[in-house]
C-alpha positions in Angstrom: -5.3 14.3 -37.1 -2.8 17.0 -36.3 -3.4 19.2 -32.9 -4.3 22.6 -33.7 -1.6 25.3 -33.4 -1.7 28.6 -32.3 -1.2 31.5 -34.8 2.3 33.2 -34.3 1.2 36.3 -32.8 -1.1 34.7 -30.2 1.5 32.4 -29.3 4.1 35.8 -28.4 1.0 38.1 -27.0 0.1 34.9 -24.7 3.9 34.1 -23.9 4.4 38.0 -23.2 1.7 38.1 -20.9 3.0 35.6 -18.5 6.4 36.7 -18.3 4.6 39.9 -17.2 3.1 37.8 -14.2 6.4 36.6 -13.2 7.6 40.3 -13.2 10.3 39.0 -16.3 11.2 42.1 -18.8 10.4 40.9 -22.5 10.5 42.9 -25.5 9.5 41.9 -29.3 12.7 42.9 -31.1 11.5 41.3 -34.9 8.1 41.4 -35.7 7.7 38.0 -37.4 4.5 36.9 -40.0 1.2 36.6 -37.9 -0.1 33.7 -39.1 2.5 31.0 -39.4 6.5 33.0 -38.4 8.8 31.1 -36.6 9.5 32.3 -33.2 13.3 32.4 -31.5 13.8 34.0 -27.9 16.7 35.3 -26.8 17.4 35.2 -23.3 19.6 37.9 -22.1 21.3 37.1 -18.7 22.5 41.2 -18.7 26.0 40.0 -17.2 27.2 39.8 -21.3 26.3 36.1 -21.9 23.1 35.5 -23.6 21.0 32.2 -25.0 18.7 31.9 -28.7 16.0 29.1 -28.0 14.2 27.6 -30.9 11.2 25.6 -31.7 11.9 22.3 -33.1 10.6 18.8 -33.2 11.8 15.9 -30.7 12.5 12.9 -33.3 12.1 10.3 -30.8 8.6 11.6 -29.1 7.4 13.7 -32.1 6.8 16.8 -29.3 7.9 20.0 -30.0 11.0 20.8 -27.4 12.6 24.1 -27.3 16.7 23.7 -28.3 19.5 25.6 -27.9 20.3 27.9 -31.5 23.4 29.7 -29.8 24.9 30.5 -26.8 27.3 32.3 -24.8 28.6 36.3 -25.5 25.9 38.2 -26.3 27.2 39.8 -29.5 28.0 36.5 -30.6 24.5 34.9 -30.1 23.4 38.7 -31.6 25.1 37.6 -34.7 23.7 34.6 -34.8 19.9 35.9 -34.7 21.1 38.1 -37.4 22.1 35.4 -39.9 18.8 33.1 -38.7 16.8 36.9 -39.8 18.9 36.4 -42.8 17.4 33.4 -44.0 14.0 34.0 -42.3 12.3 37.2 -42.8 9.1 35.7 -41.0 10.9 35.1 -37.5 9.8 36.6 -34.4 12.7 37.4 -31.9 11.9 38.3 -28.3 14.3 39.2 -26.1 13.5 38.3 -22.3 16.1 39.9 -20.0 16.4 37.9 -16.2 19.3 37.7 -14.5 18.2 34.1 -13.4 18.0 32.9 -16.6 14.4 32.7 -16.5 12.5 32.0 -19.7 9.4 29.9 -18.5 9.6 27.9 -21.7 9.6 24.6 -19.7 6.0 25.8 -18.6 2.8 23.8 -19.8 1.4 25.5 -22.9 4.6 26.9 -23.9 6.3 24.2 -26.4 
């Protein structure tokens, strides 16, 4: 039987809450579908580089893992979020901004 899933919007107002904890800046920058919208962050080192993390499934384990969508100038992985909008209309983007490259995604309950 398939393990229940958070809806979409849970999953962010949850996620946004603990970056608050840990005193990490996050902001909702696309307002995906409640329900069921896929979620990308975009971790913004604010030194021009910049990461877009997405959900996907491990093959091997069947777990959901967190991968990297693109990577490196910010305006580049900007442009890259733009065309994943493009095909996605339901896609959350939050932007975390940490100059340690923090995201907390590795984190229990976050996958």
């Amino acid at each position: 039987m398939p393990e229940p899933r958070l809806t979409a919007d849970i999953w962010v107002s949850a996620y946004l809450a603990r970056l608050r904890v840990m005193d990490i800046p996050a902001f909702v920058v696309a307002r995906g579908d409640g329900t069921a919208g896929a979620v990308l962050i975009k971790l913004n080192t604010l030194d021009g580089q910049a990461v877009a993390l997405t959900r996907s499934f491990d093959m091997m384990s069947g777990e959901r893992v967190w991968v990297t969508l693109a990577e490196g100038a910010e305006r580049d992985v900007d442009l890259s979020i733009a065309k994943q909008r493009g095909f996605d209309t339901d896609l959350w983007v939050i932007e975390v901004e940490d100059r340690q490259g923090r995201h907390l995604l590795d984190q229990r309950g976050l996958t």
